[in-house]
C-alpha angles and dihedrals in degrees: 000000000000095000093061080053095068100033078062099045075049102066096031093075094031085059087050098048089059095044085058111095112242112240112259103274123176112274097039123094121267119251120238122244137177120208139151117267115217091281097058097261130132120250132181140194099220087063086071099051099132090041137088108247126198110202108200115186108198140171104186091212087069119105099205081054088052095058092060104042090041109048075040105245104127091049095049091049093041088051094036097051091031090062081068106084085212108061118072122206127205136172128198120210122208142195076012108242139162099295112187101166120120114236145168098221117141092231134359104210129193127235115159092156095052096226098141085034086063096041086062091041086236107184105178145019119280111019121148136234122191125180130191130229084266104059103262146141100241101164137003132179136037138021103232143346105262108079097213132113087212110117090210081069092061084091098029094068110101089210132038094193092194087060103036092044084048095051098050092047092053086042087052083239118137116254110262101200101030095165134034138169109262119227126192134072121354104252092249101042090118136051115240110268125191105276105242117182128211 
C-alpha cells in the first residue's frame, strides 16, 4: 500500500512540474504583454509581430544601468538600430522611479509590479530581450561582455550583444551567442517609487 503512496506523491509533482510555465529561453516564442507606456497608453507586444523587437528591462537607481545611459551606449545603439522601420524598442521600467535619461527607445513602458518582468523570468537590470520577425525568441541576458558597472568599461567590452545579435539578425544570419548570463542589479533591489517623467 505504501508503495502506491508514494507512486501517487510521485505524479503529483511531476503533474505540477509540468503545469509550471518554463522561463523564456531563446528559441521559444515570446510571450505577449500589455502594459502603459510613460504617457499613460497601452501598449502590447503582440502589435509589433513582424517586427524585431528589443526588450530592455531598467531600473535607473542601478548603477550597472548607469554605466550604460550615462557613457551613452545605450542611446547610440537605441538611435542607431530604431532608424531601421523594422526594429522595435522597448524599455521596461521597474520599481517605477524619477527617470530623466534621454533615450530613443519606441516605447518606455512602466512595470512597477513586475509582472512582465516575471513572465520572462528577468533577474537583473538591465538584461536584454531580443525577438525576431518571426516571433521568437532570438537573444536573451546581458548587455554586453564586460560584468562591471564602470563606465570606462563601456569600450572595453569585446561584445555588445544587443548590437552584435541585431546585426546578425538584419544580415538573416542566425544569431551566434543567443544566451548569456546577465550581470547588474538584482530585479528587486529597489522598492517601487511614483513614475515621474521628465
Amino acid at each position: 500500500m505504501r508503495i502506491f503512496s508514494y507512486l501517487a506523491a510521485f505524479f503529483l509533482v511531476c503533474g505540477v512540474a509540468n503545469a509550471m510555465p518554463n522561463p523564456a529561453s531563446a528559441g521559444m516564442p515570446a510571450l505577449n504583454f500589455t502594459l502603459q507606456d510613460v504617457s499613460g497608453k497601452g501598449v502590447s507586444l503582440e502589435q509589433y509581430y513582424g517586427k524585431v523587437i528589443v526588450l530592455e528591462w531598467r531600473d535607473p537607481r542601478c548603477k550597472f544601468v548607469q554605466k550604460h545611459y550615462k557613457s551613452q551606449n545605450m542611446q547610440t545603439i537605441q538611435k542607431k538600430y530604431t532608424q531601421n522601420d523594422d526594429i522595435i524598442w522597448l524599455t521596461i521600467l521597474v520599481g517605477t522611479s524619477v527617470d530623466t535619461e534621454h533615450n530613443f527607445a519606441t516605447h518606455q513602458l512602466i512595470d512597477p509590479a513586475r509582472e512582465v518582468a516575471r513572465l520572462y523570468d528577468i533577474t537583473k537590470v538591465p538584461e536584454v530581450v531580443i525577438i525576431d520577425k518571426t516571433g521568437y525568441i532570438a537573444y536573451i541576458g546581458a548587455v554586453d561582455s564586460l560584468r562591471t558597472s564602470n563606465v570606462e568599461d563601456v569600450e572595453r567590452a569585446k561584445v555588445n550583444y544587443i548590437a552584435s545579435s541585431l546585426d546578425e539578425i538584419i544580415s538573416h544570419y542566425p544569431v551566434s551567442v543567443s544566451h548569456t548570463r546577465p550581470y547588474g542589479c538584482d530585479i528587486t533591489m529597489f522598492k517601487p517609487a511614483p513614475f515621474q517623467a521628465v
